[in-house]
C-alpha positions as CSV (number, residue, x, y, z in Angstrom):
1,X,8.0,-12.2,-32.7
2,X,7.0,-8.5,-32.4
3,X,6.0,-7.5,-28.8
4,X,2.0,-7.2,-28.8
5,X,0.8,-3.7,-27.8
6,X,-1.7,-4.0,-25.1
7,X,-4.4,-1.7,-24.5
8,X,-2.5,0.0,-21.6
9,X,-0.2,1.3,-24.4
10,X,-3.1,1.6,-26.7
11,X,-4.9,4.1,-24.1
12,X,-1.1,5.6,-23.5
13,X,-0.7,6.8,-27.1
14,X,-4.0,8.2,-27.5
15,X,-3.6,10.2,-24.4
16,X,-0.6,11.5,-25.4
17,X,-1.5,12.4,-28.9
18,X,-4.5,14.3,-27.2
19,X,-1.8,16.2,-25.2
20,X,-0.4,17.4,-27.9
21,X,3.0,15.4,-27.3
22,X,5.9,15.1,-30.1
23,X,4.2,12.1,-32.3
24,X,8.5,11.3,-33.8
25,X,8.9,11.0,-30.0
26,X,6.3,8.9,-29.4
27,X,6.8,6.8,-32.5
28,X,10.7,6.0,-31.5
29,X,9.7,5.4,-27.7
30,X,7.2,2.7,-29.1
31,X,10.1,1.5,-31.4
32,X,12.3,0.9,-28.5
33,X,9.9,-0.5,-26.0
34,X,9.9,-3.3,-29.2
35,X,6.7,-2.9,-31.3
36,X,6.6,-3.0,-34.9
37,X,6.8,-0.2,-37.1
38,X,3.3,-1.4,-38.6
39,X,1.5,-1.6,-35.2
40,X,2.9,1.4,-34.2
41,X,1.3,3.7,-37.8
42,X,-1.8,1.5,-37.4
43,X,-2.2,2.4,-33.7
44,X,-0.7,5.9,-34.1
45,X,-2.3,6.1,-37.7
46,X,1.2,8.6,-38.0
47,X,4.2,7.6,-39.7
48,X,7.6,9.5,-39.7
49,X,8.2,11.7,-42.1
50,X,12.2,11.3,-41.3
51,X,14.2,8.0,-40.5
52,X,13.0,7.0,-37.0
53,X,17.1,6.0,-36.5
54,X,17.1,9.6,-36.1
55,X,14.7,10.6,-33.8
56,X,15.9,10.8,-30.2
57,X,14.0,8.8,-27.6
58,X,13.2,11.6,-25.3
59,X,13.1,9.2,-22.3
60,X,16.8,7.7,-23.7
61,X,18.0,11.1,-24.0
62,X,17.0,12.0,-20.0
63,X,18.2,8.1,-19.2
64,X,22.1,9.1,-20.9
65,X,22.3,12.2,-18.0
66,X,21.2,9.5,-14.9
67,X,23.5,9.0,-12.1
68,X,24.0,5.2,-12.3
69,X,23.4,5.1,-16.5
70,X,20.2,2.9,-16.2
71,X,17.7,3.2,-18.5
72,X,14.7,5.7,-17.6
73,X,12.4,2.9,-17.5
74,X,14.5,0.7,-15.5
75,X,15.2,3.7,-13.2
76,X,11.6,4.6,-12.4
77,X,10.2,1.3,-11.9
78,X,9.1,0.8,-8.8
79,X,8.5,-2.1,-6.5
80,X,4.7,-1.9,-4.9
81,X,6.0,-5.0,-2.3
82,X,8.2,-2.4,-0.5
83,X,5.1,0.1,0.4
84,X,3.0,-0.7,3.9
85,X,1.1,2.1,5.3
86,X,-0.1,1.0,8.4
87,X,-4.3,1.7,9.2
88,X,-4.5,2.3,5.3
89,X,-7.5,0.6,3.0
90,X,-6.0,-0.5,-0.7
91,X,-8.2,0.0,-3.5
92,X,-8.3,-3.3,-4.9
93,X,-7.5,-2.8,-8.6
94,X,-5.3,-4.0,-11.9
95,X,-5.1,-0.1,-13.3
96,X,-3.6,1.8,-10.7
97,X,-1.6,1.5,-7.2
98,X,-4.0,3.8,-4.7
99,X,-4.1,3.7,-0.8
100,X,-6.9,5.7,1.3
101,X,-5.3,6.1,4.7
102,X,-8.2,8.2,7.3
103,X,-7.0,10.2,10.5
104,X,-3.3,10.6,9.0
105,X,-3.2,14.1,10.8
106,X,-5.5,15.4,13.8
107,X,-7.9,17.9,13.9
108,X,-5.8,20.7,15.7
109,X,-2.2,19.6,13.2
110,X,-4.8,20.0,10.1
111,X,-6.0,23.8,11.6
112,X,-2.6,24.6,12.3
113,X,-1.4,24.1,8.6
114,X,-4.6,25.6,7.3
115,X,-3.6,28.7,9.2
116,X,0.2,28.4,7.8
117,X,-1.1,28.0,4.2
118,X,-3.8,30.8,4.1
119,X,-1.3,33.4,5.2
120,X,1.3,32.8,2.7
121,X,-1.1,31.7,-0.7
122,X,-0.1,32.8,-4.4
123,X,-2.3,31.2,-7.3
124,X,-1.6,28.0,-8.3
125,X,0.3,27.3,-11.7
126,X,0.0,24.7,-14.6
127,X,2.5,23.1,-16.4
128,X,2.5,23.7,-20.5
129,X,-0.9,21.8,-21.1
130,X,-4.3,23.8,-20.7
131,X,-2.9,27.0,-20.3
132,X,-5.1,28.3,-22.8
133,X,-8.2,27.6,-20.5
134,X,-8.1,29.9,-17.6
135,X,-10.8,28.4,-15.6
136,X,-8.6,24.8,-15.6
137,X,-6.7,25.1,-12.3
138,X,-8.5,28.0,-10.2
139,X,-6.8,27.4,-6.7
140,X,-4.1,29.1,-4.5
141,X,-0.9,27.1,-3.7
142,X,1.1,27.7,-0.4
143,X,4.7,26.2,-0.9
144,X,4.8,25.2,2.6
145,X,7.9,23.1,2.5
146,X,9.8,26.2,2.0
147,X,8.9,27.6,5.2
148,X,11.5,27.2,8.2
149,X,9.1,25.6,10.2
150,X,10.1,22.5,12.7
151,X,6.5,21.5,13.2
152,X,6.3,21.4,8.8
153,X,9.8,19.3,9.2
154,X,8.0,16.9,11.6
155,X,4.9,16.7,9.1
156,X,7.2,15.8,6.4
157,X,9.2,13.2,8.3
158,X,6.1,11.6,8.8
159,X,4.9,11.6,5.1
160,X,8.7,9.8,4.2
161,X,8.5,7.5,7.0
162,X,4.9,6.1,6.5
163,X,5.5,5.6,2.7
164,X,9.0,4.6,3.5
165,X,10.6,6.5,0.6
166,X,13.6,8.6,1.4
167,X,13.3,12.4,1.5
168,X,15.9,13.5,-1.2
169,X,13.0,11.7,-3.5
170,X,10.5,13.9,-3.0
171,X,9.5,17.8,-3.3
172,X,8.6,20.0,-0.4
173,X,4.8,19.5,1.0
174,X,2.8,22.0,-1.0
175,X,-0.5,23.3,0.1
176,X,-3.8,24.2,-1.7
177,X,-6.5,26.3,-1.1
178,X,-9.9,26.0,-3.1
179,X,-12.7,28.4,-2.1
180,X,-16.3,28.7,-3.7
181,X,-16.5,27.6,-7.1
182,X,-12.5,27.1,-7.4
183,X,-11.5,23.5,-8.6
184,X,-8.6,21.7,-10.7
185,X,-9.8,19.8,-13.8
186,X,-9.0,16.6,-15.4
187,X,-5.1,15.9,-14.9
188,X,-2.4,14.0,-13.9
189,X,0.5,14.6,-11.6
190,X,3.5,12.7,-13.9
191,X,5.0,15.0,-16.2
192,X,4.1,14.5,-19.9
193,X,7.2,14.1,-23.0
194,X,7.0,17.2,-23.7
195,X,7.1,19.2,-20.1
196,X,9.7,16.4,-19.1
197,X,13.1,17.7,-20.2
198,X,11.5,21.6,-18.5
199,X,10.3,19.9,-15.2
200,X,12.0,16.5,-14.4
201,X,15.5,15.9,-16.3
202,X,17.2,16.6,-12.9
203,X,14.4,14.9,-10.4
204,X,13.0,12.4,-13.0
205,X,9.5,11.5,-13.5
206,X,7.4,11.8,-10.4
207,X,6.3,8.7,-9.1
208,X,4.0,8.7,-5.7
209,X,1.4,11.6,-4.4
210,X,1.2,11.6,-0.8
211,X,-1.9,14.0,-0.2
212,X,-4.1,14.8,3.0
213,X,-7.1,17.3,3.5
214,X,-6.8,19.7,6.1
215,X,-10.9,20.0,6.5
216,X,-14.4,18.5,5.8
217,X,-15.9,20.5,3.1
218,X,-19.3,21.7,3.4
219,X,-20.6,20.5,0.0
220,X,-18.2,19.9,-3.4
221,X,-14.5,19.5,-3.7
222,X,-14.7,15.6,-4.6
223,X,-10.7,14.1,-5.7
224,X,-12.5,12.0,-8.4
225,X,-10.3,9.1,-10.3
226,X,-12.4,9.5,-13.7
227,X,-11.0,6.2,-15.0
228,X,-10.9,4.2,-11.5
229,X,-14.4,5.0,-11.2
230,X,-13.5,6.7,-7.6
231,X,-14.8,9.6,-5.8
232,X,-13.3,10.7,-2.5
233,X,-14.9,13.2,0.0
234,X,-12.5,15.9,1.7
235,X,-12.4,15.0,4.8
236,X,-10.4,16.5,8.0
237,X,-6.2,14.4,8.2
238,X,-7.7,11.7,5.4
239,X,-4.8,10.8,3.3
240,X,-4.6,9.9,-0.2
241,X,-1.5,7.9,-1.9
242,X,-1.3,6.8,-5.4
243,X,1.2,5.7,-7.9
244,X,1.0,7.7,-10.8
245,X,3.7,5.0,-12.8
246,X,2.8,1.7,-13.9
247,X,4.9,-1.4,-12.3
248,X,7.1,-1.0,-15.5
249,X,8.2,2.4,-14.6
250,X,5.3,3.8,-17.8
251,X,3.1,7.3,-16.9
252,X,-0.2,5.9,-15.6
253,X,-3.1,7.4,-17.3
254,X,-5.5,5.5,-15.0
255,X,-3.9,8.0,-12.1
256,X,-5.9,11.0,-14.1
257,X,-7.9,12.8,-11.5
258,X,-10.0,16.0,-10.9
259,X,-10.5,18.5,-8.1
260,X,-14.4,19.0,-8.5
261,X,-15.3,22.6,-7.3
262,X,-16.4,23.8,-4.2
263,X,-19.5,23.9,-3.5
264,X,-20.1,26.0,0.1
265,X,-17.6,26.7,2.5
266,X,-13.3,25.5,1.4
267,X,-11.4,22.8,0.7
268,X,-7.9,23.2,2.3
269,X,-4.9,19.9,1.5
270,X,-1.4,19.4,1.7
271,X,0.4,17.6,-1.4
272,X,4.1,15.8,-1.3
273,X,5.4,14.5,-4.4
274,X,8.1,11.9,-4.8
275,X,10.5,11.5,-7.7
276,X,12.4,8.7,-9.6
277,X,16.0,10.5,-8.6
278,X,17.3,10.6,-5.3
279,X,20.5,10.2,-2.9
280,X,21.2,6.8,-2.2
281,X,18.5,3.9,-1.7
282,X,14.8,4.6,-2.3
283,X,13.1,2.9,0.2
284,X,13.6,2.9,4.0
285,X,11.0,0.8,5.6
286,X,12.5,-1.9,7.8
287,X,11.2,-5.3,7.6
288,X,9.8,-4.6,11.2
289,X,7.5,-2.2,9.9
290,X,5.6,-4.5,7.5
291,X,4.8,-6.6,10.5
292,X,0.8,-6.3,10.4
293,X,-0.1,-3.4,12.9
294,X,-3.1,-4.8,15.4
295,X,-4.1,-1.8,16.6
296,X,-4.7,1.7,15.5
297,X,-2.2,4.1,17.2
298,X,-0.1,1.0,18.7
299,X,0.2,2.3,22.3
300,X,-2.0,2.3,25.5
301,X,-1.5,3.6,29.1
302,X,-2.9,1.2,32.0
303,X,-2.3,0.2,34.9
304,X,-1.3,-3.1,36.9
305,X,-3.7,-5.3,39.3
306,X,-3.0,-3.6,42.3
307,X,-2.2,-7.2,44.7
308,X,0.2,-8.3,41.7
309,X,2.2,-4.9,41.9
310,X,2.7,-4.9,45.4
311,X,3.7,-8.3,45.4
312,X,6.4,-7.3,42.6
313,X,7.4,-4.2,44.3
314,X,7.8,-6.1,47.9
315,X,10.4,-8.8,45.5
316,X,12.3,-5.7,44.4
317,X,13.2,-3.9,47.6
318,X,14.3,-7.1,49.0
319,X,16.4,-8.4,46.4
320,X,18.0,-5.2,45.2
321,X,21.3,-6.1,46.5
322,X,21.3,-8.9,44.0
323,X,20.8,-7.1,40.5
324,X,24.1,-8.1,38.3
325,X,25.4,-5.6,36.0
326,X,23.6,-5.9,32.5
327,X,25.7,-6.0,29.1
328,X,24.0,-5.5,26.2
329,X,26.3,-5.9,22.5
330,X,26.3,-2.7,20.4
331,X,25.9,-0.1,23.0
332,X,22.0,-0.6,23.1
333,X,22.4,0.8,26.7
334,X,24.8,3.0,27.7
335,X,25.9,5.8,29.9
336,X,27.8,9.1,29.6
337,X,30.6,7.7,31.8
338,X,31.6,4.4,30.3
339,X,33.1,3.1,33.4
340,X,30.1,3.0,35.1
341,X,27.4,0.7,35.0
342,X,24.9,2.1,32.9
343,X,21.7,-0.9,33.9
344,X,21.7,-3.7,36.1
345,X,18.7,-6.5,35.8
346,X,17.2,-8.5,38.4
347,X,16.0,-11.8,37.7
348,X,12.5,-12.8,38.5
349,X,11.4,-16.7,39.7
350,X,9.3,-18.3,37.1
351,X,6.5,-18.3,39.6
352,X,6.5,-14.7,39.1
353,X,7.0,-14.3,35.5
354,X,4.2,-16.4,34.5
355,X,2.1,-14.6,36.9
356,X,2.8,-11.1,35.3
357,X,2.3,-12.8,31.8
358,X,-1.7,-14.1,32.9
359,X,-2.7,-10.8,34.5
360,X,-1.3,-8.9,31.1
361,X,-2.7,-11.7,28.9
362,X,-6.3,-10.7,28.6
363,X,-6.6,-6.8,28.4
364,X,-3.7,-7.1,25.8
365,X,-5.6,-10.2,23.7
366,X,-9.1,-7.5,23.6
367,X,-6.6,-4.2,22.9
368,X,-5.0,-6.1,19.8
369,X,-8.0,-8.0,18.8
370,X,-6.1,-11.6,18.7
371,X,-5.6,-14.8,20.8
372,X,-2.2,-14.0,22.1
373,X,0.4,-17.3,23.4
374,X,3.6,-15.5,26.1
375,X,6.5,-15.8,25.2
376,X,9.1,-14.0,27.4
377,X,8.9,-11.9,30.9
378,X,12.5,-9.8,30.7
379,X,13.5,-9.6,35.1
380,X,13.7,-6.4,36.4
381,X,15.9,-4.0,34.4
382,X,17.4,-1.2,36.7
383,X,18.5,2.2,34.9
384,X,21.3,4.1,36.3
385,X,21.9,7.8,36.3
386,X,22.8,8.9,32.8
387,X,21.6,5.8,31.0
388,X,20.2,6.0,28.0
389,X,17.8,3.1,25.6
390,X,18.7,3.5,22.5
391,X,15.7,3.8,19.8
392,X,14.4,0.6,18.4
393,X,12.4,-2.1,17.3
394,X,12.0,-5.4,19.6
395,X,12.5,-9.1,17.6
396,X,9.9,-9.8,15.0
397,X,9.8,-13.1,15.9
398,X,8.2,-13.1,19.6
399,X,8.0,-9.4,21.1
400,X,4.7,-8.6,18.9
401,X,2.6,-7.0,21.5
402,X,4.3,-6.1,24.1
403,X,4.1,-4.0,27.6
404,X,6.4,-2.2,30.7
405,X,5.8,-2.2,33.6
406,X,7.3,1.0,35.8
407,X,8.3,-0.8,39.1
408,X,10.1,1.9,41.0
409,X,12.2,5.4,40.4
410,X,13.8,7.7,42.0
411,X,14.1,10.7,39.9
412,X,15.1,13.8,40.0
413,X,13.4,14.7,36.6
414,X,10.4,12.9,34.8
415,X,12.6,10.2,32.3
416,X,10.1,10.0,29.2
417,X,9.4,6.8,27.1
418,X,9.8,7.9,22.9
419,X,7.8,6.1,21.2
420,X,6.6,6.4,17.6
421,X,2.7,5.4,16.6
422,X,1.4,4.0,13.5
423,X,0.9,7.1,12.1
424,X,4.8,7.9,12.8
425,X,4.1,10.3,15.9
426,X,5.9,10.5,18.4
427,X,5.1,10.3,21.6
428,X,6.5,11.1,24.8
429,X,5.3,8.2,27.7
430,X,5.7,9.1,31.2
431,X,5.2,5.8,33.6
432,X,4.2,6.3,37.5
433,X,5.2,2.9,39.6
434,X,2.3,0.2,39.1
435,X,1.8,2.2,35.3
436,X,1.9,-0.1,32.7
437,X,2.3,0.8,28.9
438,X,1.2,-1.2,26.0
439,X,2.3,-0.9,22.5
440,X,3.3,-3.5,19.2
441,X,6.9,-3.7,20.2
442,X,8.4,-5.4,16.8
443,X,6.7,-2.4,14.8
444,X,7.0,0.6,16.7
445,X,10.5,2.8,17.4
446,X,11.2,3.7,21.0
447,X,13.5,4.0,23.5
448,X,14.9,6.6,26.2
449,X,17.5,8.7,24.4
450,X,18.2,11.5,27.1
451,X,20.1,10.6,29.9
452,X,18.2,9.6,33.1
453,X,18.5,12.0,35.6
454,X,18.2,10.3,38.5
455,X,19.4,7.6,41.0
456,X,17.2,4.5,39.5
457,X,14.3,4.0,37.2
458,X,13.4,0.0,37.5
459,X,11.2,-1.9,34.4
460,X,9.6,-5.0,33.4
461,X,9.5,-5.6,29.8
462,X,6.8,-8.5,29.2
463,X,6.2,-9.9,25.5
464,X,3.6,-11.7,23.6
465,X,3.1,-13.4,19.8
466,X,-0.9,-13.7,18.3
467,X,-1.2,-17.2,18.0
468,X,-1.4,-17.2,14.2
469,X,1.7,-15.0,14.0
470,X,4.4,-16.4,11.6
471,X,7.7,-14.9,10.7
472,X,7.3,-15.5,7.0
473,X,4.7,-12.5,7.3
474,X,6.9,-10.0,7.8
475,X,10.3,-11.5,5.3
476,X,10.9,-9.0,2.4
């Protein structure tokens, strides 16, 4: 039995007959996808005026020049299981994968590349469609990416690691600059048949947009999905993510959006495109990282009940002399001198542990918003000069939410905490004795990775699980 052509593909061929595409090409990529040649002249209302054996699929033809040999389709499919972007809201939809992710960027990172991208603007180009209407795309494009710029680096790590996709799929970050009246009509960001071969036999088709705006617009300058029925306001680090394929790897003509002009004032965004061709595996998220996040950033500075502290603090000074060298497998802690003890742990008498676990218990359970059950109190770890904590993510079984405590140091420089947020920041912690630090330890990297400087830097690591938590939520 003939494959049935849906009205996906039904809406697919008429918007690429609009766009002026080969109809032969058309007509043999329908042929191979398996309709019938009847559906395909009563849908098309075309027929070939040469064999269609002789046609060349243009998406075959790119397919043959692949890496690997897989079909195009097979190559560009993607797999919407593998994205989590935590603090994001998913439009709830069957015609198009689209995430709306606020506060991506801060107010002074978003001035920062609005001052990179006016100074460097040229006027924005079009691919072959439209060109005949000069008022279609009236913007100015920075090509930001280009610029040998660690802070733009750091902005594109971010973008990679919070969709997960690797960077050799993707272009450099592009910005935009609309001013009063300017604006970008009805398009789409996948390449069409006809531009492929010209813009994406290398890359291949382009498959997620990964853009923020860099300021609230005064009036105008809506991002409007005409066939989602969505209209977004510009607004200062909002990010907006969509998938402009279909699940089966197909150009998604539901993705077709507008720039609506500017009204009063600017509009200012940043733009990163990712592509079907790449250097090795696509996606990069761990399974830690589709753990649920609890709480916006991730990570809090407190401080300890005072009594409880001191009573901790009094155990440690008199039971120093006891701490046993640590060994941890895989060189998760070691030192520049590998005959020297790089950490040394303390153990701690379940009296004490359980009393660490209720003080913690309760301003954790209202910073992550969930009934939270303890599950283990580490003793005291001791640091050593030159140690270094490897960067990582703690089990995603039972360190969920998760604090240090900073016991004692002796320092001869400040030994920072790295940790990454849930907007993929990083962050640079710095604990006083009786400072405490929260953050969702199974989600987040962190670590110590420069070498202590100093004689010894003594932690309590202190774990918890939200009572509902099960492992299954987090398998991939």
């Amino acid at each position: 039995m003939d494959k049935q052509l849906t009205s996906d593909w039904s809406d697919w061929i008429k918007l690429n007959i609009e766009r002026g595409c080969d109809k032969d090409g058309i007509f043999k990529i329908l042929l191979d996808e398996g309709f019938s040649r009847d559906q395909i002249m009563a849908e098309m209302n075309y027929e070939p005026v040469v064999d269609p054996a002789s046609i060349v699929n243009p998406l075959a033809a790119v397919a043959e020049r692949t890496q690997d040999g897989e079909g195009f389709l097979r190559k560009i499919a993607l797999d919407s299981d593998k994205i989590y972007l935590p603090n994001s809201r998913k439009l709830t939809s069957d015609l198009a994968e689209f995430y709306l992710l606020d506060t991506f960027l801060q107010e002074g990172e978003c001035e920062r590349l609005t001052a990179l991208i006016k100074s460097r603007l040229r006027v924005s180009e079009i691919a072959a469609t439209h060109k005949d209407d000069v008022g279609y795309r009236t913007s100015n494009t920075c090509d930001l990416g280009l610029l040998d710029d660690p802070f733009i680096r750091d902005i594109d790590r971010r973008i990679c690691s919070m969709i997960g996709i690797d960077a050799s799929y993707s272009e450099v970050i592009q910005g935009q600059y609309y001013g009063v009246g300017q604006q970008f009509k009805e398009h789409t960001d996948y390449f069409e048949a006809d531009q492929f071969e010209q813009y994406a036999a290398a890359r291949g088709q382009r498959t997620y947009t990964f853009m923020i705006y860099l300021n609230d617009v005064e009036a105008g300058g809506e991002t409007e999905f005409l066939r989602l029925g969505v209209k977004i306001t510009p607004k200062s680090g909002r990010a907006l993510i969509w998938n402009n394929l279909t699940p089966q790897g197909i150009p998604n003509h539901n993705a077709m959006h507008q720039a609506h002009p500017v009204l009063a004032g600017y509009k200012c965004v940043i733009t990163k495109w990712f592509r079907a061709n790449g250097s090795g595996p696509m996606y990069t998220k761990e399974a830690n990282e589709f753990i649920p996040n609890y709480t916006a950033t991730g990570l809090k500075k407190s401080r300890m009940d005072p009594a409880l502290y001191e009573r901790i603090y009094a155990f440690y000074q008199k039971n120093l002399a006891q701490a046993r060298d640590e060994t941890v497998p895989g060189g998760f802690i070691h030192g520049k001198d590998p005959h020297q003890t790089a950490s040394t742990v303390m153990e701690l008498p379940d009296e004490l542990r359980n009393e660490i676990h209720a003080s913690l218990i309760d301003e954790l359970s209202e910073w992550s918003g969930e009934i939270l059950v303890p599950t283990y109190v580490y003793g005291i770890r001791i640091y050593h000069r030159g140690a270094v904590l490897k960067m990582h993510r703690d089990r995603s079984q039972t360190h969920i939410i998760s604090a240090i405590i900073n016991v004692a140091q002796e320092t001869d420089n400040p030994w920072p905490l790295f940790i990454e947020d849930n907007y993929y920041r990083m962050h640079h912690i710095y604990l006083d004795p009786g400072e405490v630090v929260y953050y969702e330890g199974a989600r987040l990297t962190h670590g110590r990775p420069e070498a202590f400087d100093g004689n010894r830097f003594a932690n309590i690591f202190c774990h918890y699980q939200p009572q509902n938590f099960t492992v299954a939520r987090v398998d991939r």
